[in-house]
KELOKE-874575 format. One record per residue (C-alpha): x, y, z; residue in one letter. Coordinates in Angstrom, 2 decimals. Layout:
// KELOKE-874575
nudo c1 = X; c2 = Y; c3 = Z; residu = A;
...
This chain:
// KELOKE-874575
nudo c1 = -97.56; c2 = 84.78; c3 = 9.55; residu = X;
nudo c1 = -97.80; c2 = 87.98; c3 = 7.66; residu = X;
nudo c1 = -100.93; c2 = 89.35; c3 = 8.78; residu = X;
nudo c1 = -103.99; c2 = 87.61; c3 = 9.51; residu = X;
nudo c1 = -102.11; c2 = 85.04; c3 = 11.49; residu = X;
nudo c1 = -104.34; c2 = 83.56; c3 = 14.45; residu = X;
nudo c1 = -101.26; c2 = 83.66; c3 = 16.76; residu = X;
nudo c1 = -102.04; c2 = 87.28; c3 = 17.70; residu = X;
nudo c1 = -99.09; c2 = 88.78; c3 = 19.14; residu = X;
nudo c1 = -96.29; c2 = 86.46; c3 = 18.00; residu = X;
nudo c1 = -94.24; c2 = 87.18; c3 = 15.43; residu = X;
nudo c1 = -90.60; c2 = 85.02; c3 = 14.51; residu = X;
nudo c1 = -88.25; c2 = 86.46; c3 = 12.22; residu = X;
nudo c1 = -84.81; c2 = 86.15; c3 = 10.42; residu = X;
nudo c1 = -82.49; c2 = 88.91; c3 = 9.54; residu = X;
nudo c1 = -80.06; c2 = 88.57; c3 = 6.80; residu = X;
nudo c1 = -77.51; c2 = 89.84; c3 = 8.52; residu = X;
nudo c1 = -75.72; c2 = 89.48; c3 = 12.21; residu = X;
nudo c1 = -77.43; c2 = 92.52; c3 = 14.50; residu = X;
nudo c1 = -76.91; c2 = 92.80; c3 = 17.64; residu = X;
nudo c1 = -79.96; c2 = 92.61; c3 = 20.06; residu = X;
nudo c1 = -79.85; c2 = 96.07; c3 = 21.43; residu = X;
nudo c1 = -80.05; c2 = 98.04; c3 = 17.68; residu = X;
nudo c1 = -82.97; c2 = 94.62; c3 = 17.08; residu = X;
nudo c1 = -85.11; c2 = 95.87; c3 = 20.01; residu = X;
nudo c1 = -84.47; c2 = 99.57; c3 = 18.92; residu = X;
nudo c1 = -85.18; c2 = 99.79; c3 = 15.66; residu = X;
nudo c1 = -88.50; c2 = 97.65; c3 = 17.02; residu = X;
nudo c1 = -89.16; c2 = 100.34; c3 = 19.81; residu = X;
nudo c1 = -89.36; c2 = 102.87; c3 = 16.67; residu = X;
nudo c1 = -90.86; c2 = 101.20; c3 = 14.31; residu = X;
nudo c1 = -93.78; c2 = 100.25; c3 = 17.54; residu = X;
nudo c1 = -93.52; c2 = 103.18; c3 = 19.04; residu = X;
nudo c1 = -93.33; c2 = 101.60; c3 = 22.24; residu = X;
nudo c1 = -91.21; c2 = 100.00; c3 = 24.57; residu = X;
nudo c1 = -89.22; c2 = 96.76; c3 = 23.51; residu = X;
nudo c1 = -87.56; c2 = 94.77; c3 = 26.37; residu = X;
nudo c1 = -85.50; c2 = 90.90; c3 = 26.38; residu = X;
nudo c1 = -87.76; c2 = 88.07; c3 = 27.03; residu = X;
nudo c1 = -87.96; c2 = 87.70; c3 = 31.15; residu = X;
nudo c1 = -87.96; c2 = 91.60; c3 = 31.73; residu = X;
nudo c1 = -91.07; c2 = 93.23; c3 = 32.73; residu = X;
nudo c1 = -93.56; c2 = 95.24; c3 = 31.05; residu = X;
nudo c1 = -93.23; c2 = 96.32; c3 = 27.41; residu = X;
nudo c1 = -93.50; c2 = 94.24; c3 = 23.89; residu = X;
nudo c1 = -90.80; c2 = 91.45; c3 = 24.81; residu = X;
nudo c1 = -88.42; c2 = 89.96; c3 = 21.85; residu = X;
nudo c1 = -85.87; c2 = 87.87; c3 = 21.80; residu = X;
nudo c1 = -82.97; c2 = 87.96; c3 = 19.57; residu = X;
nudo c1 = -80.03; c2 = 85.13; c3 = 18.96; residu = X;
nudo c1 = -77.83; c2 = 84.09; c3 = 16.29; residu = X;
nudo c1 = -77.83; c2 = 81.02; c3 = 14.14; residu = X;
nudo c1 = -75.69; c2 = 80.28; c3 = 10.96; residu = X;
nudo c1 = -77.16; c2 = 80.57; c3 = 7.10; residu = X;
nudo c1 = -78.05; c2 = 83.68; c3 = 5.21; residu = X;
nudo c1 = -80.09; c2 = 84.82; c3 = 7.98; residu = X;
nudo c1 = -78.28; c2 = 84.39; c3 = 11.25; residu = X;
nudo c1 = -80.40; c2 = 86.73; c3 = 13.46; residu = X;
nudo c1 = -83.52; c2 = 85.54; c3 = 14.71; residu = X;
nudo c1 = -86.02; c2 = 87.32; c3 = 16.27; residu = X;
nudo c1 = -88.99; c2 = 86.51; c3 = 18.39; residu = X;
nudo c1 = -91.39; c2 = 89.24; c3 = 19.34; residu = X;
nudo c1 = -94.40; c2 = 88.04; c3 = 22.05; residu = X;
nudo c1 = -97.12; c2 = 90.41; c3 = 23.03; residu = X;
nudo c1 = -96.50; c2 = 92.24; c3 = 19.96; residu = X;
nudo c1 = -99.59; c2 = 94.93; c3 = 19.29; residu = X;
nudo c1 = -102.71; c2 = 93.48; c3 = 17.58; residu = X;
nudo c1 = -103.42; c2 = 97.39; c3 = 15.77; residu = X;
nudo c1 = -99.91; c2 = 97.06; c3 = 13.97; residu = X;
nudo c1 = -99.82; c2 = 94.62; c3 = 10.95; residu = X;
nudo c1 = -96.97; c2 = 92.23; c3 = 10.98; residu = X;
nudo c1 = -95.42; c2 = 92.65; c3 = 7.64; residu = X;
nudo c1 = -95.98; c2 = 96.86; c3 = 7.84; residu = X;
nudo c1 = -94.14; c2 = 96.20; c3 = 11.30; residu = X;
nudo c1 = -91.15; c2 = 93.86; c3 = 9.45; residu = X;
nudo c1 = -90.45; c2 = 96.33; c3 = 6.58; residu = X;
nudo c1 = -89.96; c2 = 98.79; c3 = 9.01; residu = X;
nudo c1 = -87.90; c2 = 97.76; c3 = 10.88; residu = X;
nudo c1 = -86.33; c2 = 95.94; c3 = 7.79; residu = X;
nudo c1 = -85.71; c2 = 99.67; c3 = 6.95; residu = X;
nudo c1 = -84.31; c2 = 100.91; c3 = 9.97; residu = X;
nudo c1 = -81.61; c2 = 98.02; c3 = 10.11; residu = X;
nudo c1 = -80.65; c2 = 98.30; c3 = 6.66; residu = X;
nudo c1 = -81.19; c2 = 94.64; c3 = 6.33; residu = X;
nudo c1 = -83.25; c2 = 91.99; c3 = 4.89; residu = X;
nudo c1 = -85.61; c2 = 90.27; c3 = 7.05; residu = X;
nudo c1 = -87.94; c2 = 86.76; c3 = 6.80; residu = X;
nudo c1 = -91.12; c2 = 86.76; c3 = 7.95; residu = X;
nudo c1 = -93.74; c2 = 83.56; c3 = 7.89; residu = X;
nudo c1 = -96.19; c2 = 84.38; c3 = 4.69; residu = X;
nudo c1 = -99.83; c2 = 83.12; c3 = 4.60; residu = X;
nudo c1 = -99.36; c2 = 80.09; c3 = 2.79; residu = X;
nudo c1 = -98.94; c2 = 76.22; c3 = 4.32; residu = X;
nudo c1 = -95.43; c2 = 75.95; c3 = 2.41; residu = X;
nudo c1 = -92.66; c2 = 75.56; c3 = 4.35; residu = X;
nudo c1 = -90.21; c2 = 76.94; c3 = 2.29; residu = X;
nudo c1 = -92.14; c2 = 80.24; c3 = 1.71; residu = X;
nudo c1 = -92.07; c2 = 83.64; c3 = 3.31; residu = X;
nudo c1 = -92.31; c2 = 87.11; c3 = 2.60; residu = X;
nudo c1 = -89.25; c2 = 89.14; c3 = 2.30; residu = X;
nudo c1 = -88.78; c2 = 92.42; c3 = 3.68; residu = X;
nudo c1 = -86.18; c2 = 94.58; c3 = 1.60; residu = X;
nudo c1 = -83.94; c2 = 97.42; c3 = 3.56; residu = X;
nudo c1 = -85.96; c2 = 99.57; c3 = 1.50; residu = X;
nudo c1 = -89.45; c2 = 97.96; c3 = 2.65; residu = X;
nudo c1 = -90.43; c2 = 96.55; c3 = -0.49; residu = X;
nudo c1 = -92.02; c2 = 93.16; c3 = 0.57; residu = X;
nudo c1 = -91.85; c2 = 90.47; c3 = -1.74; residu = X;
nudo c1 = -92.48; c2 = 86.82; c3 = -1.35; residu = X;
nudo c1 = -89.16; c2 = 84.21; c3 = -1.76; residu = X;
nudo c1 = -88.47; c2 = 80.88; c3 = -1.27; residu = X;
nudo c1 = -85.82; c2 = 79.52; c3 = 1.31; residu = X;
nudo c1 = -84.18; c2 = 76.24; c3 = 2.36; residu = X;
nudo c1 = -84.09; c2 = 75.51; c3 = 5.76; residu = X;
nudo c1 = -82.30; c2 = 73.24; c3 = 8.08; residu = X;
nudo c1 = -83.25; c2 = 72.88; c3 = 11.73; residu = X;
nudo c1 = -79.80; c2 = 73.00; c3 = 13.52; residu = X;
nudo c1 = -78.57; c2 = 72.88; c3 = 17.97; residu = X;
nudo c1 = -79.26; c2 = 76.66; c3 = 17.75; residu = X;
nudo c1 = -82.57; c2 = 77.18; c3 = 15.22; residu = X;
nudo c1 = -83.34; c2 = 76.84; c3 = 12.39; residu = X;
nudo c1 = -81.31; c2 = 78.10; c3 = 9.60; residu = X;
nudo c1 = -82.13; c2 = 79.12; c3 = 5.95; residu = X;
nudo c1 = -80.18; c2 = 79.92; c3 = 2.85; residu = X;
nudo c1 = -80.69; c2 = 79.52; c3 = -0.83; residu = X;
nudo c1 = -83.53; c2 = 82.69; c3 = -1.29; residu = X;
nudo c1 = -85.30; c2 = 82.20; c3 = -4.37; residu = X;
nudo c1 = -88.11; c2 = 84.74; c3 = -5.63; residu = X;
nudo c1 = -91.35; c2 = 82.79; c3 = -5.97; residu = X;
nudo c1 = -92.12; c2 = 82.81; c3 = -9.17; residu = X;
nudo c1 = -95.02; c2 = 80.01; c3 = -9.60; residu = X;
nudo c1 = -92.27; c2 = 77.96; c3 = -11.36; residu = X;
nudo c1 = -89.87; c2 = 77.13; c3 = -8.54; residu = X;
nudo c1 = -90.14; c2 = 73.59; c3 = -7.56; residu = X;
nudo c1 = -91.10; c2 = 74.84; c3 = -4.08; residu = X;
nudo c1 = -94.14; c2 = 76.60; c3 = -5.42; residu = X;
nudo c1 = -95.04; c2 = 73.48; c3 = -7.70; residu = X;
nudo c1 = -94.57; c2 = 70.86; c3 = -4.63; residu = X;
nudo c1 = -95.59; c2 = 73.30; c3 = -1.77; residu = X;
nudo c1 = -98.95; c2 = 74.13; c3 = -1.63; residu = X;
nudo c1 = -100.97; c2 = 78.05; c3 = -1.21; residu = X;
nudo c1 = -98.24; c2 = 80.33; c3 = -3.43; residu = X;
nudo c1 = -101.07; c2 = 81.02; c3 = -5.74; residu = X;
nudo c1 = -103.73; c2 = 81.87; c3 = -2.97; residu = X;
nudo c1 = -101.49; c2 = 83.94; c3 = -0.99; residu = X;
nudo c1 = -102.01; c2 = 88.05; c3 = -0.63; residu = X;
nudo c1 = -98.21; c2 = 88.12; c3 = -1.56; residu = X;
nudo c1 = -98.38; c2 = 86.55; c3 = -5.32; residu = X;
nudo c1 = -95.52; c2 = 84.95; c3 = -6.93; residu = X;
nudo c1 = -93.52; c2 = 87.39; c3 = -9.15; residu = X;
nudo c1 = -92.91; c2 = 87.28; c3 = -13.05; residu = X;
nudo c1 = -89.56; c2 = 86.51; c3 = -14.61; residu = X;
nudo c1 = -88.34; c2 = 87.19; c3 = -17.48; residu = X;
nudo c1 = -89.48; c2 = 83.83; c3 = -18.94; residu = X;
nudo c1 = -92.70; c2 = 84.34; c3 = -17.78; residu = X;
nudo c1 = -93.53; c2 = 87.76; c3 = -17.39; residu = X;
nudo c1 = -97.41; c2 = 87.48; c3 = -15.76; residu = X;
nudo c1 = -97.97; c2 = 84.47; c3 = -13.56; residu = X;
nudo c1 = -99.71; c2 = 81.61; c3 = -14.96; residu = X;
């Protein structure tokens, strides 16, 4: 969940694009400044990476992640040094929302669809929230999150 989460240390993310898990772990390492190792090896932040279909096909999951480094400062970071989008769980109880990182960090939160599928779940359709979308209407939190919805150009300040 994009900061404040009480799962300390556990962040699960989706890239928008298909990365291998060597240049995932890297671009982690930097971003950290520390050392980034597959699940099972010793010592080190530990993160998994594998692939799933949908707009965001690369998922990662980072345990033992550092509690001094806030998770979506962490996410557009490394959302910069891929050169990709990237998902990351938002502080709201809707399902369907999350914060996006941009490849140029701007962080931003969106609406997705997801199926759960053999391999994970995966999500397409991203959506800007916007306090309209019939996520935000059915879903509940977008308008007591940190990350508000966005105006469009029917609406240009949230209602």
């Amino acid at each position: 969940m994009a900061d404040g989460d009480p799962t300390l240390g556990l962040w699960n993310w989706a890239i928008g694009n298909r990365i291998d898990e060597d240049r995932v772990r890297g671009a982690l390492a930097g971003t950290l400044e520390r050392s980034v190792v597959p699940v099972g090896a010793g010592g080190g932040v530990l993160c998994d990476v594998y692939h799933v279909g949908g707009d965001f096909p690369t998922l990662v999951d980072v345990f033992l992640a550092p509690a001094g480094i806030a998770e979506a400062t962490a996410a557009s970071a490394v959302a910069v040094r891929l050169g990709a989008a990237l998902l990351l769980p938002d502080d709201t109880l809707n399902p369907t929302r999350y914060v996006l990182a941009e490849p140029d960090g701007t962080l931003r939160p969106v609406h997705v669809d997801e199926m759960e599928t053999d391999d994970g779940p995966e999500r397409r359709h991203l959506r800007p929230c916007t306090g309209v979308d019939v996520a935000c209407r059915n879903g509940p939190g977008c308008d007591r999150s940190r990350f508000q919805p966005g105006p469009t150009p029917e609406q240009p300040g949230h209602a």
